[in-house]
C-alpha angles and dihedrals in degrees: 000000000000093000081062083050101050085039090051090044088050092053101052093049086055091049088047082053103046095040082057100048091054095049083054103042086057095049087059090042090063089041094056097043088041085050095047087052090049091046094049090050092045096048084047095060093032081057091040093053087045083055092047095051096047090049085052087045091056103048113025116200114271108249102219090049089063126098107234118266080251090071 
């Protein structure tokens, strides 16, 4: 009876184990695909600024249309 026991023992720790693996490997799950969302917005703006720059590049502002810095 007390090889049932240890077997029985074994198994539930396994169980224990497995039950918390699987907690964790879900919470890691949500972090990775929060992290990839936050990495795709952040490489669009950082695209969309690129775009903006090279636009500004490309066509600086005309100086006498400017208001003077006073204004």
């Amino acid at each position: 009876m007390s090889e049932a026991k240890t077997l029985g023992d074994r198994i539930d720790a396994l169980e224990t184990r497995l039950m918390f693996q699987d907690e964790t490997i879900e919470t890691l799950n949500k972090t990775i695909t929060a992290q990839w969302l936050k990495i795709d917005a952040l490489t669009r703006q950082v695209l969309d600024l690129s775009d903006r720059l090279r636009e500004a590049e490309t066509h600086p502002p005309d100086a006498a249309n400017e208001a003077p810095p006073h204004y």
